[in-house]
OpenMM code with the backbone's topology and positions (N, CA, C; nanometers):
from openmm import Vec3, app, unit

residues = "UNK UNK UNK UNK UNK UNK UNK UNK UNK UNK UNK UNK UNK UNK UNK UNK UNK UNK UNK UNK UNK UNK UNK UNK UNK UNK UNK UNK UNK UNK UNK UNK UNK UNK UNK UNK UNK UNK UNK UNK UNK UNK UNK UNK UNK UNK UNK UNK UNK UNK UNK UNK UNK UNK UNK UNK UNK UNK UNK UNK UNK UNK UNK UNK UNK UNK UNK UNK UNK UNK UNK UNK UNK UNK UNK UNK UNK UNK UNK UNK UNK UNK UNK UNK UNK UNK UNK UNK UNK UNK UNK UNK UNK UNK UNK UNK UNK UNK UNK UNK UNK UNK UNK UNK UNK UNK UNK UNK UNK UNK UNK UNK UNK UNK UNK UNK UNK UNK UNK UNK UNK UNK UNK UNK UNK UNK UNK UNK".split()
positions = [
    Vec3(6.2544, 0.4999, -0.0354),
    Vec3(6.1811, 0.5230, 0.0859),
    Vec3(6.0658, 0.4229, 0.0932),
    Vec3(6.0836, 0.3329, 0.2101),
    Vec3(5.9276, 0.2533, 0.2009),
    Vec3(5.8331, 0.2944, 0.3206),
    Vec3(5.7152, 0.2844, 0.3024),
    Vec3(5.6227, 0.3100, 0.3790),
    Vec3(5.5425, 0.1951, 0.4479),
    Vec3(5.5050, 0.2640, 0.5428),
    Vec3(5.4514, 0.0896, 0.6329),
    Vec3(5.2968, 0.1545, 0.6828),
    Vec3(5.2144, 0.0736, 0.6299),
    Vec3(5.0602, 0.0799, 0.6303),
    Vec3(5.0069, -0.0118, 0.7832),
    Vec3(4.9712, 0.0804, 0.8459),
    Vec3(4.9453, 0.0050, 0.9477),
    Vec3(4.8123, -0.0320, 0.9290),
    Vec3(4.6870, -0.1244, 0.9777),
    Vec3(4.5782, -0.1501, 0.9238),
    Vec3(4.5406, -0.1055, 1.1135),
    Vec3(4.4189, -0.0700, 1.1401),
    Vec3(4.3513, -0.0865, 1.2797),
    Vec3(4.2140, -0.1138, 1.2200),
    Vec3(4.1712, -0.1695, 1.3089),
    Vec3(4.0475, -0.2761, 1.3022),
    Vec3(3.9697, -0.1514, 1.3901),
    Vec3(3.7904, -0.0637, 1.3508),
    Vec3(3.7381, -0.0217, 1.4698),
    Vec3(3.5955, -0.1159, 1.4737),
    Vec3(3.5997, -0.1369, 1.6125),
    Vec3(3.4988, -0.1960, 1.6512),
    Vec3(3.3969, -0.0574, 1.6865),
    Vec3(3.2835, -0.1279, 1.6611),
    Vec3(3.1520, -0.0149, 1.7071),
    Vec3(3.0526, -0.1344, 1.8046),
    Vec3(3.0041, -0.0722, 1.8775),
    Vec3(2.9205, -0.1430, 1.9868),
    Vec3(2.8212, -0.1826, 1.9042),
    Vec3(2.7295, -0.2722, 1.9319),
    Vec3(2.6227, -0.3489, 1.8373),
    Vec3(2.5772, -0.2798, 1.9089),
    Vec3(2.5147, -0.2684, 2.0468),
    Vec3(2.3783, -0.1952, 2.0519),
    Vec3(2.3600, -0.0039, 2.0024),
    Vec3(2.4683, 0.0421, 1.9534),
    Vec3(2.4787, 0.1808, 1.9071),
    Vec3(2.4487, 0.1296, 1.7557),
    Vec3(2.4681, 0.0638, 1.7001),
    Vec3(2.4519, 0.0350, 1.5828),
    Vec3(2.2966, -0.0071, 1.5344),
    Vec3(2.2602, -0.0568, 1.6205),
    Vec3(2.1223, -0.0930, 1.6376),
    Vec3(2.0257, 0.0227, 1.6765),
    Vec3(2.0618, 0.0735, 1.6982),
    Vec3(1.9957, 0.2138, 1.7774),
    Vec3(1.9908, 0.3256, 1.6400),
    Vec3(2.0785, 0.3444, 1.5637),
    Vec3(2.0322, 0.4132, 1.4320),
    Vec3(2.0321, 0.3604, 1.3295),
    Vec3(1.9071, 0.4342, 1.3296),
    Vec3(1.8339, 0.4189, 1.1503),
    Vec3(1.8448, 0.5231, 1.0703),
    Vec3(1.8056, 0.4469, 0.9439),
    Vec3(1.8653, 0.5061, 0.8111),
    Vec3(1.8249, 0.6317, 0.8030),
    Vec3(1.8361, 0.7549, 0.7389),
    Vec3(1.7754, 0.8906, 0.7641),
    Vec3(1.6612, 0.8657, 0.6319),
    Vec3(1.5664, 0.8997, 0.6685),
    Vec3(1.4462, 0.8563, 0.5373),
    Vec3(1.3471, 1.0424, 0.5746),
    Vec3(1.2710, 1.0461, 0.4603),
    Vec3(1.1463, 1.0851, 0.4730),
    Vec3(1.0276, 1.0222, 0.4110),
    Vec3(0.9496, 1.0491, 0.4777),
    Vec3(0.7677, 1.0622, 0.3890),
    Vec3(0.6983, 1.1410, 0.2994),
    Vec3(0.6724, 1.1494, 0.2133),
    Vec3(0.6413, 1.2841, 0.1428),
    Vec3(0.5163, 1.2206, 0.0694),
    Vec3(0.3734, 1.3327, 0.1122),
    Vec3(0.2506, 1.3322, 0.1046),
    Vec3(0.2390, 1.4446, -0.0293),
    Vec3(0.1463, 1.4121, -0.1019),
    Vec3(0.1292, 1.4951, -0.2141),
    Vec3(-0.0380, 1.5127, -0.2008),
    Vec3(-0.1007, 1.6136, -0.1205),
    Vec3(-0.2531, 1.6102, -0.1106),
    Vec3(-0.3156, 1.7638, -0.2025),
    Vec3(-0.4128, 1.6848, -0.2430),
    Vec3(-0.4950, 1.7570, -0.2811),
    Vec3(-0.6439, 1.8061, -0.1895),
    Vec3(-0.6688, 1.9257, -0.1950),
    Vec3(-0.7485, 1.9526, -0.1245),
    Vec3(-0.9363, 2.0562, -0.2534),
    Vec3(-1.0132, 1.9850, -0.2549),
    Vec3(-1.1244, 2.0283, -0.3628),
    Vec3(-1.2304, 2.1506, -0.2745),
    Vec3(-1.2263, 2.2698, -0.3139),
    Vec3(-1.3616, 2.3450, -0.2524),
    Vec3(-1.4796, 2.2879, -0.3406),
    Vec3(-1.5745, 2.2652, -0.2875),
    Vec3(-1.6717, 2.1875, -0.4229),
    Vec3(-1.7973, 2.2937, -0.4554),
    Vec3(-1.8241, 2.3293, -0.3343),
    Vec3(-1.9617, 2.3936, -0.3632),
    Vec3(-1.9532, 2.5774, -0.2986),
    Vec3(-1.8851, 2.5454, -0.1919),
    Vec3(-1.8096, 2.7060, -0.1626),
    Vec3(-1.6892, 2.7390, -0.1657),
    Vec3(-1.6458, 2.8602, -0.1885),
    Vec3(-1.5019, 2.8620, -0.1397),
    Vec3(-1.4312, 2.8105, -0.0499),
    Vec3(-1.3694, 2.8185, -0.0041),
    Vec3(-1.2830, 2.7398, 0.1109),
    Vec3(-1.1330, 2.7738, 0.1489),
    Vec3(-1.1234, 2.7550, 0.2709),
    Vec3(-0.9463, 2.7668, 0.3292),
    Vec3(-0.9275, 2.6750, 0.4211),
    Vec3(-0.7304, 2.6476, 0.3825),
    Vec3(-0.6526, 2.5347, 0.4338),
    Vec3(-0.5264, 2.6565, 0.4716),
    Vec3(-0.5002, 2.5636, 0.6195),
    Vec3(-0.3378, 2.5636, 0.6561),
    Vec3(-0.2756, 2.4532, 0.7273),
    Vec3(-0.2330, 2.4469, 0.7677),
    Vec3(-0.1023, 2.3344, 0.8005),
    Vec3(-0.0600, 2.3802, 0.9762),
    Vec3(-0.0847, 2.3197, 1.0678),
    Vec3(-0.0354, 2.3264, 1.1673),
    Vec3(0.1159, 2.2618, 1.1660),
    Vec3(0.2226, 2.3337, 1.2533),
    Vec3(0.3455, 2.2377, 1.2688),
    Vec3(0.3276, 2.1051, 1.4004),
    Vec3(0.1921, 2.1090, 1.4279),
    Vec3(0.1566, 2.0011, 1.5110),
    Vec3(0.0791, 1.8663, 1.4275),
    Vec3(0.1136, 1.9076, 1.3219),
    Vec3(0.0776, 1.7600, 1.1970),
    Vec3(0.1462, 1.6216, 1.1879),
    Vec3(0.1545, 1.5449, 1.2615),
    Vec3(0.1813, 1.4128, 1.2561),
    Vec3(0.1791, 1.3441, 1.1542),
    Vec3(0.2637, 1.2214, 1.1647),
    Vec3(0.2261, 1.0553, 1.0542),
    Vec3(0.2200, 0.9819, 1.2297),
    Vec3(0.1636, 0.9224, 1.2483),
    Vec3(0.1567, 0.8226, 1.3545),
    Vec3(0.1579, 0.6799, 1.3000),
    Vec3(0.2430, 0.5710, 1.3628),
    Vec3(0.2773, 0.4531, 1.3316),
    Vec3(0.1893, 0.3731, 1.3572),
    Vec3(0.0959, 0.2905, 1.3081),
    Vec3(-0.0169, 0.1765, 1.3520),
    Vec3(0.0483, 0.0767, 1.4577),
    Vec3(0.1525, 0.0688, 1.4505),
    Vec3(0.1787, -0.0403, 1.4944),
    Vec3(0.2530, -0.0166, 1.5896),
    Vec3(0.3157, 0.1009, 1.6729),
    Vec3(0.4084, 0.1298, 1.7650),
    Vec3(0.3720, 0.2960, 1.8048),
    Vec3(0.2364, 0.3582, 1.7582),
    Vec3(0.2262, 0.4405, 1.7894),
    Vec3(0.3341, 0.5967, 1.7847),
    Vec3(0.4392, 0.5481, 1.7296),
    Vec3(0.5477, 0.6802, 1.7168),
    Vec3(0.5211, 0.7517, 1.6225),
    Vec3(0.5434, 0.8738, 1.6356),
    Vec3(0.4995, 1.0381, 1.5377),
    Vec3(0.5910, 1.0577, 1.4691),
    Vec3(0.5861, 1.0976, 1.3758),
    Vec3(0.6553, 1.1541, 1.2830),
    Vec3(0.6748, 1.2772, 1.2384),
    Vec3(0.7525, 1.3909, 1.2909),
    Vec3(0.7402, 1.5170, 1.2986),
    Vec3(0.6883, 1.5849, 1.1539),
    Vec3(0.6274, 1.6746, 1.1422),
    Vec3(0.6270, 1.7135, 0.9778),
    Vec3(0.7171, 1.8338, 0.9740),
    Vec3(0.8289, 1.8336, 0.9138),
    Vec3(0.9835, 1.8883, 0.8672),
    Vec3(0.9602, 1.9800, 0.7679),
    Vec3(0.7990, 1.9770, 0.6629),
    Vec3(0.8264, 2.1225, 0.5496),
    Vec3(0.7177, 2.0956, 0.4541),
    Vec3(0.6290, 2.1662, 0.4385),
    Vec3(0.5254, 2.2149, 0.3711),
    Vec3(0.5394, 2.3031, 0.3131),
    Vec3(0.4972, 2.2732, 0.1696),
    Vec3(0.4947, 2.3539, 0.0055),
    Vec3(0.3809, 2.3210, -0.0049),
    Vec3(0.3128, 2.4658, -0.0895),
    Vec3(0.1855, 2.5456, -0.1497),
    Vec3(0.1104, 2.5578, -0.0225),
    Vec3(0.1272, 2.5370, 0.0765),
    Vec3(-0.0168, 2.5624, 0.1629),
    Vec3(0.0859, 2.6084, 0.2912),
    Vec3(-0.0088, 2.7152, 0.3505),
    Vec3(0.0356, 2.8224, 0.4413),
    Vec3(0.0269, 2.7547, 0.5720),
    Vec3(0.1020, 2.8180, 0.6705),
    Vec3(0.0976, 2.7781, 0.8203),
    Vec3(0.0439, 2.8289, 0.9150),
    Vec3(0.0073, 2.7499, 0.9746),
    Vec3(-0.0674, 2.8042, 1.1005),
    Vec3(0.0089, 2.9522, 1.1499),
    Vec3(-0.1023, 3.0780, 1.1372),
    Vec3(-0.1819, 3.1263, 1.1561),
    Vec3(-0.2591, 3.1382, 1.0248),
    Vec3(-0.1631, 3.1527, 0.9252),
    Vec3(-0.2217, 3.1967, 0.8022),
    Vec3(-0.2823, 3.1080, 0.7251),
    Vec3(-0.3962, 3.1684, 0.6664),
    Vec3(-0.5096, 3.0569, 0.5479),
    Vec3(-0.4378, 3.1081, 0.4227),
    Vec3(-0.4581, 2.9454, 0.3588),
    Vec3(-0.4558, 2.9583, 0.1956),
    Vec3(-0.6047, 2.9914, 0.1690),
    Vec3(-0.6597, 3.0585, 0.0540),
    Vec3(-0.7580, 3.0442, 0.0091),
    Vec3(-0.7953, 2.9619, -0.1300),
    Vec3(-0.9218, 2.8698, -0.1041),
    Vec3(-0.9579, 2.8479, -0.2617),
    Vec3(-1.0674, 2.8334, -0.3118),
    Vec3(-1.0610, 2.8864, -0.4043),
    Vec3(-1.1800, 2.9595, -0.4799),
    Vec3(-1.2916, 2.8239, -0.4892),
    Vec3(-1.4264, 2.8526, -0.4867),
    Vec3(-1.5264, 2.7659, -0.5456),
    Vec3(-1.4782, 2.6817, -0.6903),
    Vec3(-1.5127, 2.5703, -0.6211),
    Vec3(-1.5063, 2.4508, -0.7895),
    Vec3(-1.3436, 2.4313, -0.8532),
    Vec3(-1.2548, 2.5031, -0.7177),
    Vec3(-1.0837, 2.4484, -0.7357),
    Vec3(-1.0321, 2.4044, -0.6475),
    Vec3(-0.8954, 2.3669, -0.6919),
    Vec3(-0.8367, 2.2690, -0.5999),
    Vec3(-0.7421, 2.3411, -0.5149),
    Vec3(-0.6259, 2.2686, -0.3976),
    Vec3(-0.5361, 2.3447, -0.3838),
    Vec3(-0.4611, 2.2244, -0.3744),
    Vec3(-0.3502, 2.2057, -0.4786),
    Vec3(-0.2092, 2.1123, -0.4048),
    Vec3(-0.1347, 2.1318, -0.3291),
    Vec3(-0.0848, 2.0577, -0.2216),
    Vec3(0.0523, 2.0712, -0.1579),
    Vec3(0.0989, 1.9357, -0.1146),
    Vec3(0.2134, 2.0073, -0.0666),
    Vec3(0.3245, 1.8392, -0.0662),
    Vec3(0.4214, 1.8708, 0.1082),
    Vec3(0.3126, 1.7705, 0.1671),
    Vec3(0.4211, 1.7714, 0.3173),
    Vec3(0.4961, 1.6917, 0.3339),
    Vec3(0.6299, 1.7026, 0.3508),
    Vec3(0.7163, 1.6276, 0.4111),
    Vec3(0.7624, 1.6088, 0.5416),
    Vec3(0.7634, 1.4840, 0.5907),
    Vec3(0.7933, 1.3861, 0.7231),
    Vec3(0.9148, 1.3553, 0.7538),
    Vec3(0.9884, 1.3451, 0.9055),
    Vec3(1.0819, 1.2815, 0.8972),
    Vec3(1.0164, 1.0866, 0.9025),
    Vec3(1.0891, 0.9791, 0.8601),
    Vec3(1.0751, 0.9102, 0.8238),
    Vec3(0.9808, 0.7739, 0.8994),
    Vec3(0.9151, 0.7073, 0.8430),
    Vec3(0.8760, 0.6030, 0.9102),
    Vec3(0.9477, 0.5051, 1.0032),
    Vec3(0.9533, 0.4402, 1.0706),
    Vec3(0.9998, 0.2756, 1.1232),
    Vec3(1.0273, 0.2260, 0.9907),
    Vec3(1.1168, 0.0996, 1.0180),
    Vec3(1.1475, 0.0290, 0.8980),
    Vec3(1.0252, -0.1006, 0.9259),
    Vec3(0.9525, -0.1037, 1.0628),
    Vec3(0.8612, -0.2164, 1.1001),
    Vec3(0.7031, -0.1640, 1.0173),
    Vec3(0.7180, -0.0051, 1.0428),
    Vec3(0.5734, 0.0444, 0.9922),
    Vec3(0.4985, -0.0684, 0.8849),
    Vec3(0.3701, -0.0946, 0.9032),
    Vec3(0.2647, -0.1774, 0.7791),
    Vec3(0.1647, -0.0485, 0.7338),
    Vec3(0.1449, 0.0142, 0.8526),
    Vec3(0.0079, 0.1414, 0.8341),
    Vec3(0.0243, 0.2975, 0.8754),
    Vec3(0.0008, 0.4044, 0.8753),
    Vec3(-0.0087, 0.4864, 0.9159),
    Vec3(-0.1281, 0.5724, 0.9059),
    Vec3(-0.1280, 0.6507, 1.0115),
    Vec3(-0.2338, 0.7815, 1.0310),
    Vec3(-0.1749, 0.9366, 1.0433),
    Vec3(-0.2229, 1.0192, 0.9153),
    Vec3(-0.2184, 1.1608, 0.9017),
    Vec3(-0.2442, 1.1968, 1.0168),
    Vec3(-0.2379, 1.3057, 1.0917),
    Vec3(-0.3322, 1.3597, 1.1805),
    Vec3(-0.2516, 1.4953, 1.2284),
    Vec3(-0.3475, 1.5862, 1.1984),
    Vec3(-0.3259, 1.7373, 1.3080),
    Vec3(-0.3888, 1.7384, 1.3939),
    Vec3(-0.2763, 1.7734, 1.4898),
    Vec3(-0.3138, 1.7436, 1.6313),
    Vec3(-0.3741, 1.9351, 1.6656),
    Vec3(-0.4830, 1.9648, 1.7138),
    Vec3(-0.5075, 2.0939, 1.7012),
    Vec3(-0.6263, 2.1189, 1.8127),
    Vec3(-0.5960, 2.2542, 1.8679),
    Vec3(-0.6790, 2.2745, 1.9894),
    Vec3(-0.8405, 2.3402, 1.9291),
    Vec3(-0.8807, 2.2657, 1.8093),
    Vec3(-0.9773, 2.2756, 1.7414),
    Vec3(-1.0344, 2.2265, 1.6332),
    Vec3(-1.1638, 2.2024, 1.6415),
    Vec3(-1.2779, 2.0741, 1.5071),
    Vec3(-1.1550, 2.1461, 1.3841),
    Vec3(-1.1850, 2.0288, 1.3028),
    Vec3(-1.1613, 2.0596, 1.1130),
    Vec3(-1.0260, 2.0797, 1.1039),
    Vec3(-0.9520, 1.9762, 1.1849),
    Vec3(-0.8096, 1.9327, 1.1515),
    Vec3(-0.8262, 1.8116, 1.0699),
    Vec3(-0.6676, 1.8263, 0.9427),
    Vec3(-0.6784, 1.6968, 0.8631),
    Vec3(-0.6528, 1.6086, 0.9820),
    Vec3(-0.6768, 1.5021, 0.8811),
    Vec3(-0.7006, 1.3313, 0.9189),
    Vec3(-0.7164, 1.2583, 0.8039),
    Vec3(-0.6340, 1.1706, 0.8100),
    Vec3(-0.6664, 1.0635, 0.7214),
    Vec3(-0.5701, 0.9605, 0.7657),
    Vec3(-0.6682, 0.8536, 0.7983),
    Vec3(-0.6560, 0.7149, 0.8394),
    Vec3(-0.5962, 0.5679, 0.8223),
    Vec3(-0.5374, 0.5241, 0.8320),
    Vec3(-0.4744, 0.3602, 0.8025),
    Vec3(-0.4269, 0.3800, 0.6832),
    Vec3(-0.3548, 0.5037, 0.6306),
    Vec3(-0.2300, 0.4526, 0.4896),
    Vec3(-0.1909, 0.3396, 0.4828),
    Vec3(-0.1801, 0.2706, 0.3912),
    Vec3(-0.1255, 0.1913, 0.4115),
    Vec3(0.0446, 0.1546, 0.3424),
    Vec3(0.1728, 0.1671, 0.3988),
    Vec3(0.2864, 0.1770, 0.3873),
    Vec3(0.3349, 0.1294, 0.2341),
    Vec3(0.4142, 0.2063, 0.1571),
    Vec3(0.4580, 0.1438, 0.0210),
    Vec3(0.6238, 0.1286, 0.0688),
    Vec3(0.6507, 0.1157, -0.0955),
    Vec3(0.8176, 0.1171, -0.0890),
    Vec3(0.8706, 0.2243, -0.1186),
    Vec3(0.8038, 0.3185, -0.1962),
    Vec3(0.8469, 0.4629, -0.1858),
    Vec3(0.8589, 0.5771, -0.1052),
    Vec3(0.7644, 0.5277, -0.0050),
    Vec3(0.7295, 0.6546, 0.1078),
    Vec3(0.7102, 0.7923, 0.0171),
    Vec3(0.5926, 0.7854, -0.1072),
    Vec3(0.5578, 0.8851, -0.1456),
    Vec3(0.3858, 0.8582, -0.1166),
    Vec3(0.3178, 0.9095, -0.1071),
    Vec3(0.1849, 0.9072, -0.1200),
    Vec3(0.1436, 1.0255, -0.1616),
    Vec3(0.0159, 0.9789, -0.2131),
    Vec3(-0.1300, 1.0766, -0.3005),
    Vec3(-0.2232, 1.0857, -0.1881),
    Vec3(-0.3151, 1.1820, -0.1729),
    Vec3(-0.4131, 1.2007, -0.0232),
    Vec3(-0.4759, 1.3074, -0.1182),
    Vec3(-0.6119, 1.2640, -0.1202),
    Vec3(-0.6842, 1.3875, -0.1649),
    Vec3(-0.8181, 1.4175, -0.0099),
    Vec3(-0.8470, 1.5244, 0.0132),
    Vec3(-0.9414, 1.5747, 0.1128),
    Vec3(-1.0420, 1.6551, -0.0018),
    Vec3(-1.1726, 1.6507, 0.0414),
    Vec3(-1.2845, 1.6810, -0.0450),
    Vec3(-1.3634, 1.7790, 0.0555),
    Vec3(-1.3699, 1.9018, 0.0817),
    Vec3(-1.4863, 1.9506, 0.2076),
    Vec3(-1.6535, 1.9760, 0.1264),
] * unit.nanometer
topology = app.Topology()
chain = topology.addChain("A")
for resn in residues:
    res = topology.addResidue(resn, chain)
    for name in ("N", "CA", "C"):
        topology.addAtom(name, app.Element.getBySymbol(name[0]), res)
């Protein structure tokens, strides 16, 4: 019995091909210090990475150790609190980025002009 292998060639449109990118994330590892009083943190799901250079957001997809908007973490005087947010992914053009909760009120994080690695892991410490 022989078998006959047909080969087909598929073409894909260049501009569909061009149009997606690789699936990536960002993942922030922050520390947050109460220094002199106690203190509380949460996490809005309105927390951004914003692109320096093209202005596009970066949804934040999942937060570990620290609670969500409505609810406060608490931490004690003279400790810390870790957590680790994850992003869906940068531009492959990104050079800089900006943290930012976007929030209908003062004493949202922020932190300013990251500046882009090859890991898309970062360290962020906040001090109140």
């Amino acid at each position: 019995m022989n078998a006959t292998v047909l080969e087909e060639k598929i073409f894909i449109d260049s501009a569909l091909l061009t149009s997606i990118e690789e699936e990536s994330q960002v993942i922030i590892h922050c520390k947050m210090t109460a220094d002199e009083y106690s203190n509380a943190a949460r996490i809005w799901p309105s927390t951004y990475l914003i692109d320096n250079q093209n202005n596009k957001n970066c949804q934040l997809v999942y937060a570990e150790g620290i609670t969500m908007y409505p609810t406060w973490t608490y931490i004690e005087e003279g400790s810390s609190l870790d957590f680790t947010l994850i992003f869906n992914g940068l531009s492959k053009s990104c050079k800089s980025f900006d943290l930012v909760e976007l929030i209908p009120q003062a004493g949202g994080f922020e932190y300013r002009k990251i500046p882009r690695n090859n890991s898309d892991v970062y360290y962020i410490e906040f001090s109140e």
